[in-house]
C-alpha positions as CSV (number, residue, x, y, z in Angstrom):
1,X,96.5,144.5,122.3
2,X,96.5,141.8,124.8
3,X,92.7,141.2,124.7
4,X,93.2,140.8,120.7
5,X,96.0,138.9,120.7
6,X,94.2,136.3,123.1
7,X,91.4,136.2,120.4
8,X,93.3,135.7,118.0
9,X,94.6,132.8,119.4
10,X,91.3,131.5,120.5
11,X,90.1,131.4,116.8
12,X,93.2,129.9,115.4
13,X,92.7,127.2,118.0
14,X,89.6,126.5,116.7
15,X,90.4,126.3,113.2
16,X,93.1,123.9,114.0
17,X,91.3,121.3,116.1
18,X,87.7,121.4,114.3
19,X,87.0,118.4,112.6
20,X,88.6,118.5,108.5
21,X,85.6,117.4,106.3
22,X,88.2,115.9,103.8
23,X,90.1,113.9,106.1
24,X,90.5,110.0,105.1
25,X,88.3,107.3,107.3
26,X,90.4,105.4,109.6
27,X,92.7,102.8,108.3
28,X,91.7,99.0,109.8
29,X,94.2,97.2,108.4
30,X,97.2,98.7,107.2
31,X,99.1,101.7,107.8
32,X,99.7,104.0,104.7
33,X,103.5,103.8,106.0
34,X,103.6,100.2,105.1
35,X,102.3,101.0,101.6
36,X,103.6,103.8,100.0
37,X,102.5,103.8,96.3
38,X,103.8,106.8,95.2
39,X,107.3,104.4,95.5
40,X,105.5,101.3,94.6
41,X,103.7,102.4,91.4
42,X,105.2,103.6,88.2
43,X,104.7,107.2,87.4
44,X,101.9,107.7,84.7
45,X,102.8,108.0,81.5
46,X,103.7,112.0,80.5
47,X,101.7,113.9,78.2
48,X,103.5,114.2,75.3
49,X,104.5,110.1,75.3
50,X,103.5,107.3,73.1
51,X,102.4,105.7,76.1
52,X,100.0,108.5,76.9
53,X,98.7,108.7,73.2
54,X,98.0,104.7,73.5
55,X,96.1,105.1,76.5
56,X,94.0,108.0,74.7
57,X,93.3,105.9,71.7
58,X,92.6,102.8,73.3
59,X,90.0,104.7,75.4
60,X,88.4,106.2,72.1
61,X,87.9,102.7,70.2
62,X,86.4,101.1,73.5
63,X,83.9,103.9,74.0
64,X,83.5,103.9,69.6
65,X,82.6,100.2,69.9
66,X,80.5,99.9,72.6
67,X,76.7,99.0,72.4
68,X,74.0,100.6,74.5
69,X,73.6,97.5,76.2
70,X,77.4,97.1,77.4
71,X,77.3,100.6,78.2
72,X,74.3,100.0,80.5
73,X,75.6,97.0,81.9
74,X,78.5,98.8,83.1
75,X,77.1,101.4,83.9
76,X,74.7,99.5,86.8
77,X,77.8,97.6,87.7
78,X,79.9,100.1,89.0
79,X,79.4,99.9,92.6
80,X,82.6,99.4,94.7
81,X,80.7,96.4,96.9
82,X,81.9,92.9,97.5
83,X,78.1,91.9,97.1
84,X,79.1,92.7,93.5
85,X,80.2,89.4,93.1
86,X,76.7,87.7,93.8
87,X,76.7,86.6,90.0
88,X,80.0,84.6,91.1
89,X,79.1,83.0,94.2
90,X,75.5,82.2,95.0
91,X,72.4,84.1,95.2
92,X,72.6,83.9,98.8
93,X,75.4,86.0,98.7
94,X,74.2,89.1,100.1
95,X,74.7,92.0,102.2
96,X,71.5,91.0,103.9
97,X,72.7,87.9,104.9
98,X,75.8,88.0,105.8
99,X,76.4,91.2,107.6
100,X,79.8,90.5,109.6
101,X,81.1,89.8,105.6
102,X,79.7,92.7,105.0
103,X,81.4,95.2,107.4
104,X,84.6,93.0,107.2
105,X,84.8,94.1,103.3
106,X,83.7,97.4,103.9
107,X,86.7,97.7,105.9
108,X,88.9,96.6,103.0
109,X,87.2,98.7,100.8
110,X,88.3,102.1,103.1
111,X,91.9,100.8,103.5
112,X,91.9,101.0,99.9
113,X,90.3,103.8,99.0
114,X,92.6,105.7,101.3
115,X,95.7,104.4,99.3
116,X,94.1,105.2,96.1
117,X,92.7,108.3,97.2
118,X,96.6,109.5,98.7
119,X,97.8,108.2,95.1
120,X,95.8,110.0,93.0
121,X,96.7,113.0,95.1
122,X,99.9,112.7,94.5
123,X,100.0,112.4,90.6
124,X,96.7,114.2,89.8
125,X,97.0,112.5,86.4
126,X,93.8,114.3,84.4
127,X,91.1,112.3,83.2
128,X,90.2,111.1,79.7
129,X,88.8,113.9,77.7
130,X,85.4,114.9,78.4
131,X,85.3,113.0,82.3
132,X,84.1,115.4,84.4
133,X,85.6,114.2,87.9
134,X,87.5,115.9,90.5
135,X,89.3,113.0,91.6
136,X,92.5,112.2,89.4
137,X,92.4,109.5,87.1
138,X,96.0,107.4,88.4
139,X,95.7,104.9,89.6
140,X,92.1,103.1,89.1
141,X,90.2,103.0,92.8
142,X,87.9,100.5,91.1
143,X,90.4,98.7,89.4
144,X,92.0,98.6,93.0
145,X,89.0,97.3,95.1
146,X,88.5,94.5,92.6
147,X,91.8,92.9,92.7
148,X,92.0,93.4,96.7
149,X,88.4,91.9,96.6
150,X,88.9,89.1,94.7
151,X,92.3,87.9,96.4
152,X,90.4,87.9,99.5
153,X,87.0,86.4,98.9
154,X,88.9,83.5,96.6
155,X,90.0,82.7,99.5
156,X,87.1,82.5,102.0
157,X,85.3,80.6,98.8
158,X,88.2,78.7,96.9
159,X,85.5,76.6,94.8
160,X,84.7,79.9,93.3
161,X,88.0,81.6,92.7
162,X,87.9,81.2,88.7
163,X,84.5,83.0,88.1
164,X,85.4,85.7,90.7
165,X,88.7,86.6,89.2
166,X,86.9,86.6,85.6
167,X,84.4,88.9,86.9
168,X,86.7,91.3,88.7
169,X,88.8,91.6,85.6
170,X,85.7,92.7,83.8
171,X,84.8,95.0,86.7
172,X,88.0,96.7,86.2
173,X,88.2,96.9,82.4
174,X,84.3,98.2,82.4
175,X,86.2,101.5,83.8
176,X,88.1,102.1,80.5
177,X,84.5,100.7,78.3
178,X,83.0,103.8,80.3
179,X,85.6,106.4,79.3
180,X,86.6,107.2,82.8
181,X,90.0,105.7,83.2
182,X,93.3,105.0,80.7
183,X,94.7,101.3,80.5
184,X,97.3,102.0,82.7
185,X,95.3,103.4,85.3
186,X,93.3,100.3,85.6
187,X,96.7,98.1,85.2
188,X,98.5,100.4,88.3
189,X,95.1,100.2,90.2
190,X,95.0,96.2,89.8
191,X,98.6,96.3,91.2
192,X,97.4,98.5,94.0
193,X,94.7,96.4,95.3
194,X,96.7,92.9,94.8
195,X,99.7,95.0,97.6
196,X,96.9,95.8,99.6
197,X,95.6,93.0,99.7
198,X,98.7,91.1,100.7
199,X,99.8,94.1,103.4
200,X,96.5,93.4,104.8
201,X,96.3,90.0,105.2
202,X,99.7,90.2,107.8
203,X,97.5,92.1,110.2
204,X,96.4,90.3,113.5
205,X,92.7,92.4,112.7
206,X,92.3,91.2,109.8
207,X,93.1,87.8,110.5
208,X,90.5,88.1,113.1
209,X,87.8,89.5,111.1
210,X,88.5,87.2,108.2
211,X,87.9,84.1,110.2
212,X,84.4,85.7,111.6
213,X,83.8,86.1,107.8
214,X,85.2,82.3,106.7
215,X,82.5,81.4,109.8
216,X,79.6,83.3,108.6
217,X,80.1,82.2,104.9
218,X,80.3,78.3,106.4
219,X,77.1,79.1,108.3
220,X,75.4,80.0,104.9
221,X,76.9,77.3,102.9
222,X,78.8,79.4,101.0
């Protein structure tokens, strides 16, 4: 009994210290104690509400009046990458180029999509009709990343802060064009990304990393 109690034990010690494949990546700049959006955010709206039947319809007449070209267009820009906003900025204005911008935003973009991710755990809000994603629909991750995004960059590159903002709103809205997300996830997910954003921008890393980005962009002009 002794001998199987003691292997026992061995294999529940392994179980509990391997690695978990669905754990979060580290958080860089905030700490999801500072942030908790499950307080910050409004519930989505229940199934049976107007609110919920708006969403629904509003969904159906965007993806009704899209064309095959806006569809596309969307489609090819739905990458979560601050090198997204290369139309806004300057050719130059790539991961190529400027790679401590480019990790410094890719830490961003984790902080964030740890949030969202802990979020959409929490309300597992169902997708539109006919989305096949595991990942809950409440609040918008993209919507998220281009509000946090743009706050920060329109900052390291004030002269371009109008065309950024217009082209993360477009980002964000292309998520209800495509049929994957309800107005009010994209609206909670902007409001997720613009806390972030301002959480993050109190911590003595990100300071640090966001001048070694401001330097970088100065080096290239930008």
């Amino acid at each position: 009994m002794m001998l199987r109690a003691a292997f026992v034990t061995t294999i529940l010690l392994a179980v509990m210290t391997a690695p978990c494949a669905a754990a979060t990546q580290p958080y860089y700049y905030l700490s999801p104690r500072q942030l908790d959006l499950t307080v910050l955010l409004p519930p989505p709206p229940d199934a049976a509400s107007a609110e919920q039947r708006s969403d629904e319809e509003q969904v159906a007449a965007a993806v009704a009046a899209r064309s095959p070209a806006e569809l596309l267009e969307a489609q090819e820009a739905s990458k979560r990458s601050v090198f997204f906003f290369v139309a806004s900025v300057a050719p130059q204005f790539t991961a190529q180029r400027l790679p401590i911008t480019a990790r410094f935003f890719s830490r961003v973009r984790s902080d964030v999509e740890n949030l969202i991710d802990s979020a959409k755990a929490y309300w597992q809000r169902p997708r539109p009709y006919g989305v096949q994603r595991q990942r809950g629909s409440y609040p918008s991750g993209h919507a998220a990343f281009a509000a946090s995004a743009a706050i920060i960059l329109s900052q390291l590159i004030p002269s371009k802060r109008d065309a950024i903002f217009a082209q993360a709103r477009t980002f964000a809205e292309n998520r209800i064009l495509l049929g994957l997300h309800y107005p009010s996830d994209v609206a909670s997910g902007w409001t997720a990304g613009t806390l972030a954003a301002y959480v993050m921008m109190h911590d003595p890393a990100f300071t640090r990393d966001y001048a070694a980005a401001k330097a970088e962009l100065a080096r290239a002009n930008l």
